[in-house]
N, C-alpha and C positions, 0 to 999 in steps of 0.2 A: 504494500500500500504506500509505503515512500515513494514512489514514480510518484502517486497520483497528487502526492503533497507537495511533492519540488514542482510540477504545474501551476502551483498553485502560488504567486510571487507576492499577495496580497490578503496573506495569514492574518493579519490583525482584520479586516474586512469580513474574513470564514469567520472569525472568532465572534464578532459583532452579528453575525446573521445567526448564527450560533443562538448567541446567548438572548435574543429577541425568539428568535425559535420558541426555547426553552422557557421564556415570557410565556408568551403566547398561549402554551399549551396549560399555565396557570390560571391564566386572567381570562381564556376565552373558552366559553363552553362547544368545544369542538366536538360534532356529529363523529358516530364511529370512523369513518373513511378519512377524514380529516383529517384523525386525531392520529390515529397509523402513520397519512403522508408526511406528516409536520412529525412526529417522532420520526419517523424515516429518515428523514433528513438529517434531522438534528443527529442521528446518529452516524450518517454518513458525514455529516459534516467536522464531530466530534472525532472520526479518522479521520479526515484530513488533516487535521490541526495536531495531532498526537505524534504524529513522527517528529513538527518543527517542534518539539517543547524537547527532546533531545539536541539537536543542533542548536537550538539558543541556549541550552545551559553548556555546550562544549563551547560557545561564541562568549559568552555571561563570565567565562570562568577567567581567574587571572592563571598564566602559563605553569604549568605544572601540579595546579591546584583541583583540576575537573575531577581528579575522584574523590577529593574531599566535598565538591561542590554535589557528584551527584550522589552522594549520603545525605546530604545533607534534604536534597530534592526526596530520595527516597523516603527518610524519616519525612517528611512531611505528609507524602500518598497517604503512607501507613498511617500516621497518627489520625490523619482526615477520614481514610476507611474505617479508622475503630471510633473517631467519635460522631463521623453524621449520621449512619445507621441509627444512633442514641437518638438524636436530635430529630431525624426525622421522622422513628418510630413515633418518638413522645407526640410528636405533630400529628399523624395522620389516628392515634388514639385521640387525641383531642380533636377529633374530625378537622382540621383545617389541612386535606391532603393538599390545596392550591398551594401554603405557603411553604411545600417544598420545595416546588418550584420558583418560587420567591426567592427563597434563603438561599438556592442553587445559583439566580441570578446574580445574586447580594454577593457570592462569592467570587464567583467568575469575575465579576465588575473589578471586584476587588485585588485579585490578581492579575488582570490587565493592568490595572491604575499603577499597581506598585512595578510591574515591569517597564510602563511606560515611565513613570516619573522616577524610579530607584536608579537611574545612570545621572541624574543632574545635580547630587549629591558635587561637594569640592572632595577631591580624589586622597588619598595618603599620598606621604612625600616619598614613599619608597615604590606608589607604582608611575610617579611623575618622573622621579628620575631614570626611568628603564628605559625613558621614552628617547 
């Protein structure tokens, strides 16, 4: 599925149709055939975007650092697998299954934002001077 990713040169864009997608299927009471297409998607779109989250943290990483960085990325899946299960079950016991998809949004947003804005930070003096 990486062919279909590197096609695809305007990842932050998938990610945005993405994550309205994934709106959508919250806020909009979607008929059965809808609700398939618009999850369809979103899940073919969810691979697309999955290979480049590899290639930006080997991009993201400073030289020689990438397998401390992708521990780091990893503990993160892992910790997210064991705690939204919690959070979502509590949600959908408390009938409000819409604000999974909410919370999903809420995350995603939030991960974009901090990749978009986390490089305009002022740099350490030790990765200024490599340069």
């Amino acid at each position: 599925m990486e062919w279909l990713a590197n096609l695809s040169v305007r990842r932050p864009v998938v990610a945005c149709v993405l994550i309205l997608a994934i709106f959508v299927v919250g806020a909009v009471a979607l008929g059965p055939v809808w609700l398939a297409l618009v999850m369809g998607a979103a899940g073919f779109l969810s691979g697309m975007i999955m290979p480049s989250r590899d290639m930006l943290v080997r991009q993201a990483s400073p030289p020689g650092a990438e397998g401390r960085v992708f521990g780091i990325v990893t503990t993160g899946f892992s910790l997210g697998g064991i705690v939204a299960p919690m959070i979502f079950g509590a949600l959908m016991d408390h009938r409000l299954p819409a604000w999974v998809f909410y919370l999903s949004v809420a995350f995603m947003l939030a991960t974009a934002l901090m990749a978009l804005f986390g490089e305009r930070g002022p740099r350490p003096a030790a990765q200024q001077a490599g340069e």
